[in-house]
C-alpha positions in Angstrom: 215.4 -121.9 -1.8 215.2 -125.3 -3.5 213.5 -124.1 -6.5 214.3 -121.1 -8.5 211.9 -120.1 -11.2 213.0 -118.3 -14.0 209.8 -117.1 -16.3 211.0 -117.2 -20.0 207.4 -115.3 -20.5 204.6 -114.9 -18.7 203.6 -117.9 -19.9 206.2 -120.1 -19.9 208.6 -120.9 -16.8 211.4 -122.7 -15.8 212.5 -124.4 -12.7 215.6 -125.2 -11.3 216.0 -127.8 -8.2 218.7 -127.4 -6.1 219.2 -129.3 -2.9 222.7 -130.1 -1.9 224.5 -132.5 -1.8 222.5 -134.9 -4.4 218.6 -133.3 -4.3 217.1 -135.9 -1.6 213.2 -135.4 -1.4 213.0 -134.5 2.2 210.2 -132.8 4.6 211.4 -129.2 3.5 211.3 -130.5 0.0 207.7 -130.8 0.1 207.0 -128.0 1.8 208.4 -125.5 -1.2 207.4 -127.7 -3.8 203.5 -127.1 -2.5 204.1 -123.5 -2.2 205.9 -123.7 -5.9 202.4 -125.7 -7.1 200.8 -123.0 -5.6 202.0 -120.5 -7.8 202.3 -122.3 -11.0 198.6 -122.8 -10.3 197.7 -119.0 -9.5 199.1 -118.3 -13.1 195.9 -118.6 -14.8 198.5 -117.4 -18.6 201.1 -120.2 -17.7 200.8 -122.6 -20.6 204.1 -124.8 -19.8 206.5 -125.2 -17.2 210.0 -127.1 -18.1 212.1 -128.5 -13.9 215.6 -129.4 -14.5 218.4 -129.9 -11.8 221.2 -128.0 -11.1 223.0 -131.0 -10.5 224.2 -133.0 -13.1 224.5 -135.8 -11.3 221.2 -135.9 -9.4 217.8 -135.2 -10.5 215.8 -136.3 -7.4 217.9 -138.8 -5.7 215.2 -140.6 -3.6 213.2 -139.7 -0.6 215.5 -138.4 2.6 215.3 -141.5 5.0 216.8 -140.3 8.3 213.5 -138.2 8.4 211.0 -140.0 6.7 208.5 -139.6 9.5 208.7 -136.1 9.2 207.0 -135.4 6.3 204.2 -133.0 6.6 200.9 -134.5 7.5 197.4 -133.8 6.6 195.4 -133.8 3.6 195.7 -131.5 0.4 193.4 -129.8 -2.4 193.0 -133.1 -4.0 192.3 -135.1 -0.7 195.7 -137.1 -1.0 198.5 -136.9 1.4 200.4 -133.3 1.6 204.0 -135.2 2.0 203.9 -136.1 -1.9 200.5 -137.8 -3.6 198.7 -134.5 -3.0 201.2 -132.5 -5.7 201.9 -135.3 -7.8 197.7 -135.2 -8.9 197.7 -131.6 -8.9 200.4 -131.8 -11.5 198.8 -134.3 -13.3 195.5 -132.4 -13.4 197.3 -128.9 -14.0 195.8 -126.9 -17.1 199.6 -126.3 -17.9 201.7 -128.8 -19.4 204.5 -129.4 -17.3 208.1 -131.3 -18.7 211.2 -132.7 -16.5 214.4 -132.1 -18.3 216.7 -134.6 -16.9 220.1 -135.1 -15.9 221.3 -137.1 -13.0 220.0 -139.8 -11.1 215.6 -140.1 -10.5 215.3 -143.0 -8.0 212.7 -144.1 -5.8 210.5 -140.6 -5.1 212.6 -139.3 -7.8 211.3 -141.6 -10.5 207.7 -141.2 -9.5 207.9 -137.4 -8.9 209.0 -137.3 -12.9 206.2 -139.7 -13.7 203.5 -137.2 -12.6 205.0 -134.6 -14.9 203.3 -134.7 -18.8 206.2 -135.7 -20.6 209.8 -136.6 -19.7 213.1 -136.0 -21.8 216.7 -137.3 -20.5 220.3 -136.9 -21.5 221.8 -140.5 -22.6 225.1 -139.6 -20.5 223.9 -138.1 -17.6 219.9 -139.5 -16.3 219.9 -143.0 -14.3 216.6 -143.9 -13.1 215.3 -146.7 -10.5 212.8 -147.8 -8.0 215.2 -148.9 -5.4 213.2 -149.5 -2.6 212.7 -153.3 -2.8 216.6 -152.8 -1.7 215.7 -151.6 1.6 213.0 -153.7 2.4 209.8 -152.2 0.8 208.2 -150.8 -2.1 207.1 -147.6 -4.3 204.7 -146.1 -1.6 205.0 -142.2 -3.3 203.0 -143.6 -7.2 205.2 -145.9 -8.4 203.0 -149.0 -8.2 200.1 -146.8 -9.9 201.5 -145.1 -12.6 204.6 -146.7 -13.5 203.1 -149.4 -15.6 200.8 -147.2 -17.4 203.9 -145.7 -18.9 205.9 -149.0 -19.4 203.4 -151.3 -19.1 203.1 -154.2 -16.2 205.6 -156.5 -17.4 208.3 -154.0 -17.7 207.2 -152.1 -14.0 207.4 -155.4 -12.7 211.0 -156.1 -13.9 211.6 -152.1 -12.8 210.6 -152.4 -9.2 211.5 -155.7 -8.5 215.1 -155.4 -9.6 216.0 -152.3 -7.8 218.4 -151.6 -10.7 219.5 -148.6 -12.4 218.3 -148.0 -15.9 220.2 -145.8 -18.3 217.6 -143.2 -20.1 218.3 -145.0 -23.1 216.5 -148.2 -21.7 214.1 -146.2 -19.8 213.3 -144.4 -23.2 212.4 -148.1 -24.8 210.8 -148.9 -22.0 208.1 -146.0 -22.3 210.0 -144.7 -18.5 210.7 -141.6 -20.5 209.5 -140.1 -23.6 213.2 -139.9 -25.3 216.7 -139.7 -24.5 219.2 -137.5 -26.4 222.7 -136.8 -26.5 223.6 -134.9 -23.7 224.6 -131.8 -25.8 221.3 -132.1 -27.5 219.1 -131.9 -24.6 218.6 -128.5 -24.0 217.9 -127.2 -27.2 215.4 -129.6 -27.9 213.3 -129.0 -24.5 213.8 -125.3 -25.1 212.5 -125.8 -28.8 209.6 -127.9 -27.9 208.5 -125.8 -24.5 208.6 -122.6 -26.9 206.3 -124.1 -29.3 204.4 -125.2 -27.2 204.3 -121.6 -25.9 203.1 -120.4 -29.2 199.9 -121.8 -28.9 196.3 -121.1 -27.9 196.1 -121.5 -24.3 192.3 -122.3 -24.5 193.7 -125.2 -26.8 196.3 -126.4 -24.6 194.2 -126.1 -21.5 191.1 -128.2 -23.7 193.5 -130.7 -24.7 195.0 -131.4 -21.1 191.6 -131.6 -19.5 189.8 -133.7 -22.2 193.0 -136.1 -22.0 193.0 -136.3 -18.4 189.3 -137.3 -18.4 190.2 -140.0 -21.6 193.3 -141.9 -20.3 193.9 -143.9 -16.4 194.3 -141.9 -13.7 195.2 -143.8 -10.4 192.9 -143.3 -7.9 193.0 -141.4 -4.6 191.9 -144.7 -3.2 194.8 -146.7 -4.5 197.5 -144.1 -3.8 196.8 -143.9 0.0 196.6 -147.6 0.7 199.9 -147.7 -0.9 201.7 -145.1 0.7 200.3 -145.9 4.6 202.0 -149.5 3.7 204.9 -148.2 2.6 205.3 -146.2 5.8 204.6 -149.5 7.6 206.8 -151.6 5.8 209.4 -148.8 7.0 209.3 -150.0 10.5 210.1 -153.3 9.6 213.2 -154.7 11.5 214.3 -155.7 8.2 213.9 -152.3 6.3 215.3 -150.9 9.5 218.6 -152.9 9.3 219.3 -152.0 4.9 218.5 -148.8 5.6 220.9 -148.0 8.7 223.3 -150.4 6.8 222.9 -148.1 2.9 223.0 -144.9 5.7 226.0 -146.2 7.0 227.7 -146.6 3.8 227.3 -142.8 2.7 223.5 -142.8 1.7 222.3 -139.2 1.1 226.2 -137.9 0.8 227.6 -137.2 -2.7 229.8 -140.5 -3.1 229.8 -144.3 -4.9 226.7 -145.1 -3.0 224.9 -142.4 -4.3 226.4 -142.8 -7.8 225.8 -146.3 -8.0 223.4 -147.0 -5.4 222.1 -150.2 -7.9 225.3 -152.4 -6.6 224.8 -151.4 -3.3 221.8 -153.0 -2.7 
């Protein structure tokens, strides 16, 4: 299994990602995360759910490329595309408030999976984040170009997916990427502190605050999200994405190694 949930209460949960060797966002990926959503959702008592890695090193490397067609087709409960979109507005709309603890690398699907969660909290030694995927030819196609700048405004998104760079979580912190960054031997405790206060609380309250919010603030809409991702998949097909990506492939993408460490140079 890729995720293992561990419920603290009934009301409060934990998940741990898994996915040797560095936690690539593949087809089977997708698959268990929707049946995960699933059940988060069925917990009508579930007030906050905390997803760290148990890899240091990665979070959610980047979406597997080798079988990037393979993702499962088909619409979800919210209309959007079952591969991705479809859980990322789930999450977003949850009643439960939903936190990534991070260590490791967040690239490319990785970065926008953690930008669908409600808040985000990083270890300063350990979390790199990027949109890499000007590097092999195309662009954010899982949310990235929808909801990035709403957290770090356009400027900043811009300067994010245009580079293709790596970010510490300090930057990404003062960019508005992630909520904070802490020492890395500080991270836990605070995320456990702040998941069981939240825990403490009224769950009509919590549930009222995430719904008003959610009608208040931007949402990106369905709309948006699919024209973006059917051109990403195009832009795939390019000869020129083609040629990076067998080239990155070629180099040790998707295998624990430099590339994967430091997959900004490579590019």
């Amino acid at each position: 299994m890729i995720f293992t949930t561990q419920k603290i209460t009934d009301s409060y949960w934990k998940v741990a990602i898994n996915h040797p060797p560095v936690n690539v966002f593949d087809p089977e990926f997708s698959v268990q995360l929707r049946t995960l959503m699933d059940e988060l959702e069925a917990n009508e008592n579930l007030k906050v759910v905390v997803f760290e890695s148990s890899n240091s090193e990665f979070y959610v490397a980047h979406a597997e490329l080798v079988n990037i067609f393979d993702f499962p087709k088909g619409e979800g409960k919210t209309g959007l595309s079952k591969s991705w979109p479809d859980v990322a507005k789930r999450l977003e709309q949850a009643p439960f408030v939903s936190i990534a603890s991070i260590r490791g690398r967040a690239r490319g699907l990785g970065s926008e999976f953690i930008q669908a969660f409600d808040m985000r909290f990083a270890s300063k030694e350990k979390a790199f984040f990027a949109q890499p995927e000007i590097g092999i030819g195309s662009f954010p196609g899982g949310g990235g170009l929808e909801r990035l700048h709403l957290l770090t405004g356009k400027a900043r998104a811009l300067e994010i997916i245009l580079s293709g760079d790596d970010y510490d979580a300090q930057t990404a912190a003062d960019y508005g990427w992630i909520n904070r960054a802490f020492p890395d031997n500080d991270l836990d405790a605070f995320v456990e502190n702040l998941a069981k206060r939240i825990d403490s609380f009224d769950l009509k309250i919590i549930k009222k605050i995430k719904a008003t919010m959610n009608e208040r603030v931007i949402i990106p809409k369905n709309e948006h999200i699919m024209e973006t991702q059917i051109a990403f998949f195009e832009s795939l097909t390019e000869p020129e994405a083609r040629t990076r990506i067998k080239k990155l492939l070629d180099q040790g993408l998707q295998t624990y190694g430099d590339v994967e460490l430091n997959l900004g140079k490579y590019l």
